[in-house]
C-alpha positions in Angstrom: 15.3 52.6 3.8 14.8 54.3 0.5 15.6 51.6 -2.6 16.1 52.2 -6.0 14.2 50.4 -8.5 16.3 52.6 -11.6 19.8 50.6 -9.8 17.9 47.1 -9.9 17.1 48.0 -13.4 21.3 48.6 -13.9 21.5 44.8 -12.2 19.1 43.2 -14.1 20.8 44.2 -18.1 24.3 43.4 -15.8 25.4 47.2 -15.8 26.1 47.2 -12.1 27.7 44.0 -10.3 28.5 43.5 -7.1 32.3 42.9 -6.1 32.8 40.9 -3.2 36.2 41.5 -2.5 35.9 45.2 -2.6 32.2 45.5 -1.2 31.6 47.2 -3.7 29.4 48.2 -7.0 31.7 47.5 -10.9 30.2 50.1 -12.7 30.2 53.4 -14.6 30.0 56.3 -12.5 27.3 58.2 -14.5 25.2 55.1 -14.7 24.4 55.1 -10.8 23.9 58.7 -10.6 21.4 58.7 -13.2 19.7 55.6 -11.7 19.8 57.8 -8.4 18.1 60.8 -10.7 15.7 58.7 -11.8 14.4 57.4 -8.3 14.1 61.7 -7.1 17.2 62.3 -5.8 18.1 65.5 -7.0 22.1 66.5 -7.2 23.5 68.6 -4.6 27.4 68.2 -5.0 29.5 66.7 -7.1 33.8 66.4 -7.1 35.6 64.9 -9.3 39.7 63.9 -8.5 41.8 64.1 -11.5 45.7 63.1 -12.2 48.3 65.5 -12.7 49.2 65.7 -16.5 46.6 63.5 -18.2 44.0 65.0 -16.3 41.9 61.3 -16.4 39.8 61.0 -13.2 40.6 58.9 -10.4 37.9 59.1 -8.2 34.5 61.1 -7.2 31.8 61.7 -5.3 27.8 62.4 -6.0 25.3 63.3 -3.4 21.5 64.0 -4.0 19.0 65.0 -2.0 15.7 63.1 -2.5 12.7 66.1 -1.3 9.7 64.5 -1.0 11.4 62.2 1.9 14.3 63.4 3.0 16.4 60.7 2.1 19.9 61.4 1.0 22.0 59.4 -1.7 25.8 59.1 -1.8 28.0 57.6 -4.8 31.7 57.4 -4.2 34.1 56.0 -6.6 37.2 55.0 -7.9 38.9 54.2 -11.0 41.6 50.9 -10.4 43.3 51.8 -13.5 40.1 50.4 -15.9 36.4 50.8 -16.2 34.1 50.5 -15.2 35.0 52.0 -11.7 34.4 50.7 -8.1 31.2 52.5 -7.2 30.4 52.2 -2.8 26.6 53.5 -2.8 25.1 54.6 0.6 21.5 55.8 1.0 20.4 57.7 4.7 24.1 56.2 5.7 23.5 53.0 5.1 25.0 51.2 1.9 23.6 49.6 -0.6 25.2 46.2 -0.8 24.6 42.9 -2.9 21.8 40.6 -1.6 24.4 38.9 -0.2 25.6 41.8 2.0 23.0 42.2 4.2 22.3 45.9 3.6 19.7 46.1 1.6 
């Protein structure tokens, strides 16, 4: 499995956690998808939900395709009413889970 050494860097100066209860990644959005840039995966969609009037964003989704192996990344988020949003991160299908977790 393909790792990221730019999202360790995120967990190392405490910009991505892990949240147990949600098995999921507290983080900003654009913080994991740049740490996905800077390991080669290159974007090939992105979508973005937003609310009615205000217009703020709920949710999203990144994928990026990594050409020299193949390998494909996947960000999904969502916004519980505060940031930093609950970020689930999959690489080739599989997701990228605390230590803890098993998956990685």
């Amino acid at each position: 499995m393909h790792t990221t050494g730019w999202l360790e860097t995120l967990r190392a100066r405490g910009r991505i956690t892990w949240v147990d209860r949600q098995h999921g990644w507290r983080a900003l959005p654009e913080d994991v998808v740049q740490a996905l840039c800077g390991d080669g995966f290159v974007e090939v969609k992105r979508e973005v939900t937003r609310r009615g009037g205000d217009r703020r964003p709920l949710g999203g989704l990144w994928q990026g395709l990594d050409a020299r192996t193949g390998s494909v990344a996947s960000a999904v988020w969502v916004h519980a009413g505060a940031e930093p949003a609950v970020v689930f991160i999959d690489i080739d299908g599989t997701p990228l889970e605390d230590r803890a977790g098993s998956s990685r």
